[in-house]
N, C-alpha and C positions, 0 to 999 in steps of 0.2 A: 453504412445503411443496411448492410446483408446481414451484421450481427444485430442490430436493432430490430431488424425485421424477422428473427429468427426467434424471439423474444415469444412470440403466438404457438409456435411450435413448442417453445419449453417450458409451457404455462404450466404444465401439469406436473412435471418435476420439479418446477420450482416451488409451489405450493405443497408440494411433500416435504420440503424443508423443515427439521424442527422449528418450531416456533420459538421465542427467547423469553426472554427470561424476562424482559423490561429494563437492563439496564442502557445505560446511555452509549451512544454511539457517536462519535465528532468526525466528520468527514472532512479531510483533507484537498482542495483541490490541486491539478499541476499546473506548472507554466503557464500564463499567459491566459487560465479559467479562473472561474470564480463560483459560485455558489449556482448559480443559474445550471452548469452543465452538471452537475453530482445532483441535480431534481429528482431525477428518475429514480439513482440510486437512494437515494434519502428515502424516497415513496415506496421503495421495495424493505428496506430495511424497516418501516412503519410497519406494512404490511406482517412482518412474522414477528413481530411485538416489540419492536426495540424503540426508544427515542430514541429517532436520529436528528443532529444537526450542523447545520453551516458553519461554515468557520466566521463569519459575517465579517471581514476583512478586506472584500474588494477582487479585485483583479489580482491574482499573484503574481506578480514582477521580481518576486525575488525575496532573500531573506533580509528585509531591511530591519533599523531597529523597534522602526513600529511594531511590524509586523512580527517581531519575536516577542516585544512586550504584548501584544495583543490576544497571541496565540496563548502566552504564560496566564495573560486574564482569563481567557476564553475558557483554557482547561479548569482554572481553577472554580470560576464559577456553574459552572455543567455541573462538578463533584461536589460545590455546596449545595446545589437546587435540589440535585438527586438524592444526596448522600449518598454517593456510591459509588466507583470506580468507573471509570471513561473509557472504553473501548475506543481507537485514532484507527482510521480508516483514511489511507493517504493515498490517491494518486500520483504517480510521476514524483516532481518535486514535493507535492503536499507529504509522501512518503518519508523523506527526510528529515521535513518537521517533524512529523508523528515519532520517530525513530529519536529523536533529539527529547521530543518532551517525554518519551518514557525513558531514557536515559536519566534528565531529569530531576523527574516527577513519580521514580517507579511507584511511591503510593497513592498517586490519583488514576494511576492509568493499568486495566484490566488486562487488556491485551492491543496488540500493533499490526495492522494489518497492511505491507505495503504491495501496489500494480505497479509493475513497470519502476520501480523507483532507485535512481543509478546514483546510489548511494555510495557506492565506489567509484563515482564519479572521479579522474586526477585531471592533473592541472590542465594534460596535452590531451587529453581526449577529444574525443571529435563527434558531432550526432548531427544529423541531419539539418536538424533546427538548429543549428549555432550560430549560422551568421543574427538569426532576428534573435539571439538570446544577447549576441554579443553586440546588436544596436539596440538593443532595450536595457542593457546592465552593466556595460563596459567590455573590456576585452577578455574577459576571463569567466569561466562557470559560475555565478554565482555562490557557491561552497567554494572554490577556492578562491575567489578573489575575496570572500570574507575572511580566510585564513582559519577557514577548519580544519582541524588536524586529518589525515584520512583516515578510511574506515578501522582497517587495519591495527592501528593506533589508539583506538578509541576502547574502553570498555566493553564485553560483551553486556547485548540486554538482558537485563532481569527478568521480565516480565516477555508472556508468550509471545511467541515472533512470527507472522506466517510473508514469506514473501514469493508475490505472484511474478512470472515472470513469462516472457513468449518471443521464440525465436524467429514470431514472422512481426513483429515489433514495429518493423518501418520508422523508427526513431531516436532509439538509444540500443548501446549493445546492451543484448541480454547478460551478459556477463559480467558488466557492472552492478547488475539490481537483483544477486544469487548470497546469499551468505554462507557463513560454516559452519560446518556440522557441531553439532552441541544440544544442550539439554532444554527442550520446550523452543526450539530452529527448527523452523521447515522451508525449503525451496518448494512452490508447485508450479510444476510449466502448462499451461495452457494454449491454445490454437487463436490467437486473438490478433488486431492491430493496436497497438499504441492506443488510436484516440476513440477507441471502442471497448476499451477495458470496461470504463462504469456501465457500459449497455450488456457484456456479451456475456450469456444465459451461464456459460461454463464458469467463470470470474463469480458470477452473483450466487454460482451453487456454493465454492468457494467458501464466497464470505458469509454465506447464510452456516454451512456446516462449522465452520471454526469459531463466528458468535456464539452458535448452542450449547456451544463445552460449560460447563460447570464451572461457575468462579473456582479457584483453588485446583483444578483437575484439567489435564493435558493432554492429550494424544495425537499423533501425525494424521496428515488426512488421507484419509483412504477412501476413493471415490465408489461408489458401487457400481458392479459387476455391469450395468448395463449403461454405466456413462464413461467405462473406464477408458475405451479411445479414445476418451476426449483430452486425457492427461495421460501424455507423454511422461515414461520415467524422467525426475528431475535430476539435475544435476546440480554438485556441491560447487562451494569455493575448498581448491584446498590450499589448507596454511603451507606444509611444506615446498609445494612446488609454486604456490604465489599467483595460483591460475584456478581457473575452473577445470571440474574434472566429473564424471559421468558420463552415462550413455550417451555419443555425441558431441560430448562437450569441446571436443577440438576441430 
C-alpha cells in the first residue's frame, strides 16, 4: 500500500519517461495473479505509447501444458497483429515464461523484462510461499517438478535481458532472480516488496527506461543523478564461484 501510494509523489518523474515507440508489450503475471493485478501496470505502459497486454490465461497456477501452448499462441499472435516484435514483461513466475519464450521465439520477442523472477529457482529451495505453492501444484516448484533443465544449463538469451530484482523481497531469494554478466545482461536492484513490484514508482521508472531503447540498440541502465538512491549497486551471478557476487551480495 506505501508503494502504491507513493505513485502521487512520482507522478512527475514518471511522465519524464521517454515515450515509446508503439511496439507491443505482453505482460506476464506471477503465482497465483492474473491479468486483474498487472491493470495498473498495462495502464502505465499505454500511457508512454506502447500496447500493452494480458496474457488472457486465467489465474497462473503453474506452467501447465495449456498454459505453455497458450502463451506460444498468445506471443505469436501479438507479432502477427502488430507486425512487430513483443516486448515479455514478466512478474515473479510470469518472468520465467517470458525468459522461455524468448529462449524460444528470439524472433518474435524484442526484449525480456523480468521482477523478482527465481529463475534459478532448484529443486530444494525454499520461499516463503511454498507451502500454498506446494498445495496448489504438488510437491515440488513448479519448474522443477516439470523437469526443466536449471538455469545454469540452459542457453544464454539472445535478445536484451533486464532483470529486476530487491533484497527486501519478502518472498523469494533475491539471489535466484540475478543473472550473469554478458552481453545485452543487466541485474537492477531496486527498494521494493515482492507483491508491489507492478505498483513501485522505482520498477515502473525501470521498465519505462529499458522499453525506450531503440529496437536493434542496447545499453545498461543508468538511473539519473537524482533518483540514483533509489538503485542500490546490483549485483551479478558468478559462473566461477556458482554464487552471487557484488556489493553485498554475501
Amino acid at each position: 500500500m506505501l508503494e502504491f501510494a507513493s505513485l502521487g509523489l512520482a507522478a512527475p518523474w514518471l511522465a519524464g519517461v521517454d515515450r515509446g515507440d508503439g511496439h507491443p508489450v505482453l505482460v506476464l503475471p506471477g503465482f497465483g495473479t492474473g491479468d486483474g493485478e498487472t491493470r495498473f501496470l498495462r495502464r502505465q505502459l499505454r500511457r508512454w505509447g506502447y500496447w500493452a497486454h494480458g496474457w488472457q490465461q486465467g489465474r497462473n497456477l503453474g506452467p501447465t501444458p495449456n498454459v505453455q501452448a497458450g502463451l506460444v499462441q498468445r506471443l505469436a499472435s501479438l507479432y502477427r497483429h502488430h507486425n512487430r516484435k513483443v516486448s515479455l514483461v514478466g512478474w515473479s513466475l510470469g518472468g520465467i515464461y517470458g525468459r522461455e519464450l524468448a529462449r524460444a521465439f528470439p524472433g518474435q520477442v524484442r526484449s525480456v523484462i523480468t521482477l523478482a523472477s527465481p529463475y534459478r529457482l532448484r529443486l530444494d529451495d525454499r520461499s516463503s510461499i511454498s507451502p500454498l505453492v506446494e498445495r496448489l501444484t504438488g510437491d515440488r516448484p513448479p519448474a522443477a517438478r516439470d523437469g526443466w533443465p536449471p538455469e545454469d544449463d540452459r542457453a544464454p538469451l539472445t535478445v536484451p535481458a533486464t532483470s529486476i530484482y530487491s533484497r527486501t523481497d519478502g518472498i523469494v531469494r533475491w539471489h535466484a532472480c540475478i543473472d550473469r554478466e554478458g552481453p545485452r545482461r543487466e541485474n537492477v536492484e531496486v527498494l521494493s516488496s515482492h507483491v508491489g513490484l507492478a505498483v513501485n514508482p522505482s520498477v515502473l521508472y525501470v521498465i519505462g527506461d529499458r522499453l525506450a531503447q531503440p529496437e536493434g540498440t542496447w545499453s545498461p541502465f543508468r538511473p539519473p543523478p537524482r533518483l540514483r538512491r533509489l538503485y542500490p549497486a546490483p549485483a551479478a551471478w558468478d559462473d566461477a564461484g556458482g554464487g552471487s557476487r557484488g556489493q553485498g551480495a554475501k
